[in-house]
N, C-alpha and C positions, 0 to 999 in steps of 0.2 A: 135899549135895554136887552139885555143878551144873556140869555135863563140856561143853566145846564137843565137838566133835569131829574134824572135818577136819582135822590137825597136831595134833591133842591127845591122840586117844587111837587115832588109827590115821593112817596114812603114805600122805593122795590130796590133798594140795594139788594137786602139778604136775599129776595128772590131773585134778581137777577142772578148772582153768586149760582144759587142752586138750582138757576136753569142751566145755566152750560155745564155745570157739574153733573148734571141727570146727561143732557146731551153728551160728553166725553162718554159716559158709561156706555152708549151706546155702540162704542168703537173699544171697548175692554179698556178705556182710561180713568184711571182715578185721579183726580186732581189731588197735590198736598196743599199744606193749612198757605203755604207761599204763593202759590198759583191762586189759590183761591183768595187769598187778601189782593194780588194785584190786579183781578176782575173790578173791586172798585177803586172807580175814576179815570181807569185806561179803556179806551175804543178797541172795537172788534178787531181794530189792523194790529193792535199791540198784543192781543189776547191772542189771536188765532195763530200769530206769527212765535208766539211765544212757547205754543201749544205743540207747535212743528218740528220747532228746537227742541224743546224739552221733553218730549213725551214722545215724538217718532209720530203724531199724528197726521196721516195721508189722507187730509178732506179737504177741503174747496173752504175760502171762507163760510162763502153761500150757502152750504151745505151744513154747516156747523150753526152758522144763525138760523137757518130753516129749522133744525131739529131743537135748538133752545127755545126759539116761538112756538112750539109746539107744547113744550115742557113747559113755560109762563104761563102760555093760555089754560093749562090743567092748573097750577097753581093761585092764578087768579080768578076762579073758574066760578067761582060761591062765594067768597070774597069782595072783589072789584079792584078797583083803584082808589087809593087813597089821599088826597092832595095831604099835603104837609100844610100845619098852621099858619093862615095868613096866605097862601097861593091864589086861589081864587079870588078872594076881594083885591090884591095887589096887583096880579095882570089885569082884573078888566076894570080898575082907576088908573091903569097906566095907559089902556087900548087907545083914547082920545090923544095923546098927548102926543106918544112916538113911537119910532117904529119898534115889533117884537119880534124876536128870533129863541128859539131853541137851538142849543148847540150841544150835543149830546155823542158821547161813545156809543150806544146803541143804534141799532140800525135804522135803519127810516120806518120799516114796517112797525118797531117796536118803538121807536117817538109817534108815531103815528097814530096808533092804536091806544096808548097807556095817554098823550094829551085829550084824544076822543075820550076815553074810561073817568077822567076829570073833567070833563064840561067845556075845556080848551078851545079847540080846534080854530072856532073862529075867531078866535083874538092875534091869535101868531101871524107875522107876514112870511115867516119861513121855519119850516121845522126841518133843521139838517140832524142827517145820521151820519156812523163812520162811512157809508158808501161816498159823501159828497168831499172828503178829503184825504188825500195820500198818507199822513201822518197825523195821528192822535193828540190827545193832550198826555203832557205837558207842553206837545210844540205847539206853536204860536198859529196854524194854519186854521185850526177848525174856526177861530175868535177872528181873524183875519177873512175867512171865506165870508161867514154875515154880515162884517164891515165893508165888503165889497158891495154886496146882494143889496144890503139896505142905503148904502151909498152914504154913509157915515166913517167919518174921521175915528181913529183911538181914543181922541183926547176926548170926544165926545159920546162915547161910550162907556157904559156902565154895566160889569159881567156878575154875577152873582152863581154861586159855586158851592159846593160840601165841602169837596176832596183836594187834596193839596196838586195833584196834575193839571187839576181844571183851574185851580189859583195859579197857578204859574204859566199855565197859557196864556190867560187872561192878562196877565200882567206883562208877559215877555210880546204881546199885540199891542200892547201901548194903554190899554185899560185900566179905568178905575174898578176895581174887586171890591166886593159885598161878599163873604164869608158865613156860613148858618152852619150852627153849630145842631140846630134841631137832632138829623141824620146821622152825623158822623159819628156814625157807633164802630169805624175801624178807628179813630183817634187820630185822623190826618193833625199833622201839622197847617194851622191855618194862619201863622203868623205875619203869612207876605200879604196877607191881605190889606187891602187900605182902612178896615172896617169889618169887626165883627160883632153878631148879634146874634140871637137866641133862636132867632123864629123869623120868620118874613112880615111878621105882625109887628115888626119894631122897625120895621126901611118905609120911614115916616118920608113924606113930602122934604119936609126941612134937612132929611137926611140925602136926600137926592139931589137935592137943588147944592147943598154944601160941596158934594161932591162934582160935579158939575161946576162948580165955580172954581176948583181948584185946577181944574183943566187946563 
């Protein structure tokens, strides 16, 4: 089972959005309403790269995650994290069974920090950020590197997603897609999915197993 995370299994899309938005300010950049819709569901390689292009920005990715974790951590400061409906009871019924992976655009420090902020940490067998692959989602590599890691087959994985990049990665890896409409407050398209549902509180046993059989 292979979890995005940001709108999937916890509720920081619009923060993330307005951490790198606070960070660009820091270098006299204002992001448009365009940049900042494609913050969600694309990886720091697609953002920062995009950032470079389009805005003339001269920083290091590193450098531009460093100052957006900075920006989150004041944003979720009084607050926390918030799992999205059904996240916690459905990773740790799933912990016995088989292997877990986070596959996230975010970086390690910040999959790292926001699964600790939800109770996570020890359920996952791998929590990858954009550092652990060359190209983002929608390619097929970030879903491909945890089928390596976990030593699992496409056919026998199962990717769950918000955003239509991370649906299409999933799916172009050879994956069966679970879709949650919970988060998607940009209004991806989630039609490629094999399977959509409300909330994580509806990816019943018998819906897993189905899928799984179609393998």
């Amino acid at each position: 089972m292979l979890f995005d995370l940001d709108g999937t299994l916890v509720d920081t899309e619009r923060e993330n959005v307005e951490s790198v938005v606070l960070a660009a300010r820091r270098w006299n950049v204002e992001l448009d309403a365009d940049m900042r819709a494609f913050i969600v569901g694309h990886s720091w390689n697609e953002i920062h790269a995009r950032m470079r292009r389009e805005y003339d920005l001269d920083v290091e990715m590193d450098v531009l995650i460093a100052a957006a974790v900075e920006e989150k951590r004041v944003l979720f400061a009084s607050s926390g994290y918030q799992a999205l409906p059904g996240a916690l009871a459905l990773v740790r019924r799933l912990r016995p069974r088989v292997g877990l992976a986070v596959v996230s655009g975010s970086s390690r420090i910040e999959v790292r920090e926001t699964i600790a902020g939800i109770g996570l940490a020890e359920y996952f067998d791998y929590l990858l950020g954009a550092e652990d692959y060359g190209q983002g989602k929608p390619h097929p590599e970030p879903y491909q590197t945890a089928m390596r890691l976990l030593a699992v087959t496409p056919k026998g994985s199962i990717v769950i997603e918000d955003a239509e990049p991370g649906i299409l990665a999933g799916k172009a890896a050879g994956a069966k897609v679970i879709a949650v409409r919970r988060a998607n407050f940009m209004g991806y398209d989630q039609s490629a999915a094999d399977v959509m549902v409300d909330t994580l509180e509806q990816i019943t046993d018998d819906l897993l197993e189905s899928l799984w059989a179609r393998a």
